[in-house]
Each structure stands twice: as C-alpha cells, then as structure tokens.
Legacy VTK file of the C-alpha trace (Angstrom):
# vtk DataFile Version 3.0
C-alpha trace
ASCII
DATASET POLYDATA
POINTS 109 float
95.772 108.425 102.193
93.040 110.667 100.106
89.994 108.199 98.679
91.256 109.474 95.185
94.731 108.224 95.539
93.145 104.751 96.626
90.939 104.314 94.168
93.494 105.174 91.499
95.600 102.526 93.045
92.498 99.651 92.927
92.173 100.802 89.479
96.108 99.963 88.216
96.044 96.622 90.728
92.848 95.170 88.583
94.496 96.420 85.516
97.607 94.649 86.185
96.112 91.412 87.330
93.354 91.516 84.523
96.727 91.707 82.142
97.302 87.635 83.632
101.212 87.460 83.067
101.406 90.192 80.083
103.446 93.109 80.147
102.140 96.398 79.851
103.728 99.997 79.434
102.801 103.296 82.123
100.609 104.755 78.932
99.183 101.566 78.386
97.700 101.069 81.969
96.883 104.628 82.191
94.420 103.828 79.118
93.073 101.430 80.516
92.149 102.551 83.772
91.159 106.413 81.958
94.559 108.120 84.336
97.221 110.651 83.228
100.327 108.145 82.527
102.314 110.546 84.979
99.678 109.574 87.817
99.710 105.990 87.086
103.917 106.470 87.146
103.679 108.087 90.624
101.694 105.653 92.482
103.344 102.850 90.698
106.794 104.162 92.163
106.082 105.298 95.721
103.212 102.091 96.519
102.879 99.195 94.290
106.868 99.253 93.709
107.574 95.990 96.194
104.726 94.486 94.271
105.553 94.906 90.593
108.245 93.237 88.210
110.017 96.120 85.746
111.533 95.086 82.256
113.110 97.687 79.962
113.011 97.623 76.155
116.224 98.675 75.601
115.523 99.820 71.437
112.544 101.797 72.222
113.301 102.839 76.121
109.900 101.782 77.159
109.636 100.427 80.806
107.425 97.523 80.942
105.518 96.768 83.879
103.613 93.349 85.408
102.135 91.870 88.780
105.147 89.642 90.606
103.794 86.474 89.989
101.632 84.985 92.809
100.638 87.988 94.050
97.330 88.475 95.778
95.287 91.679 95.025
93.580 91.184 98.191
97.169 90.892 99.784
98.424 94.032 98.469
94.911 95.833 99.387
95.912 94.683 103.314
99.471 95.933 102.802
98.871 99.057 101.565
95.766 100.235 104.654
98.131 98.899 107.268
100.728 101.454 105.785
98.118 103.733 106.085
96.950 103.131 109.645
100.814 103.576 110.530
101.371 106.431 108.543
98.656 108.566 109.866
99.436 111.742 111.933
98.290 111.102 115.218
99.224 107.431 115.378
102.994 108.642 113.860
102.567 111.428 117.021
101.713 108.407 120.048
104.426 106.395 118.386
107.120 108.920 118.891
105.950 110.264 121.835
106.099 106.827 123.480
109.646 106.318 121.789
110.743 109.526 123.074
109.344 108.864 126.767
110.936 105.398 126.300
114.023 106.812 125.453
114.017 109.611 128.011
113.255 106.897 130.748
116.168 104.667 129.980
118.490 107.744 130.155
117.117 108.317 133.790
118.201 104.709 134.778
LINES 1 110
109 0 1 2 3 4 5 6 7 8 9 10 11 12 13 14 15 16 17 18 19 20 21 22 23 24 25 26 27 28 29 30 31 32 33 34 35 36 37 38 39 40 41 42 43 44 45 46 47 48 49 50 51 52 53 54 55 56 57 58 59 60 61 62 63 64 65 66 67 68 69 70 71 72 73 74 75 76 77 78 79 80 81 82 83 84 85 86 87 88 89 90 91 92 93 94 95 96 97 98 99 100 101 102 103 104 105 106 107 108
C-alpha cells in the first residue's frame, strides 16, 4: 500500500472516531480531513468497509457514515498492515508457489 493511501486512511479513522457516535456524510469527512469526497468514498469502500456502520437518508439520498461502535483505531491500524504484509507481491508469489508445490506433491502420491 502507497504512504499516501495510508495516510489518507489515518486521516478518515481519526475523523470518524473524533465524530464519538455522530453520523457524518462522504463530503462531510472529506472536509474535514481536506480530501476529494470521491477519495474519501474509495478507501471507505474497498478498506474501512468491515469497520464502518452505513445509514441512508432516504428524502435527501445521503449515505451516512460512523465507526461500529467499540471499535479500536489502533485495532483497525493492525488489521489493515497485516492485509498489507499479505497482499504484497513477493509474499502473494512464496504463498502460491508453496500452494502450487503443495498441490503438485499430493498429486504425485
């Protein structure tokens, strides 16, 4: 993961928990933490989605957005480098190579 993306993500975590319970809006946290509202959308989707409640205003179509309640930000921080240790090239390259020699070796058998 690029040092941008992260620190965009610490940015909209701290938002979020600095919001203590309240529901905010994808422009709204974007404001706050000075990022396009398409950015914030992006990372909120593919990274903090398993760690974010979603509530739609049905009258106004506005998607409103809060921290799960009892979630740690130091918690999420852990989550989200594992993910990135696994999902790094050459550690995604041993893994399936040792699958694949795994799976080669059972066929021999």
């Amino acid at each position: 993961m690029r040092k941008d993306k992260i620190t965009n993500i610490i940015k909209i975590v701290n938002c979020l928990k600095q919001a203590e319970e309240g529901w905010l809006w994808i422009r709204e946290i974007g404001r706050r933490c000075g990022l396009h509202h398409k950015t914030v959308s992006r990372l909120i989707n593919s990274q903090l989605s398993m760690f974010i409640e979603t509530q739609r205003l049905e009258p106004f179509n506005v998607e409103m957005i809060r921290l799960k309640p009892g979630s740690d930000v130091n918690g999420i921080f852990r989550f989200l480098s594992t993910m990135d240790k696994l999902n790094t090239k050459p550690r995604a390259a041993k893994i399936k190579k040792i699958l694949g020699e795994s799976s080669s070796s059972e066929k021999k058998e």
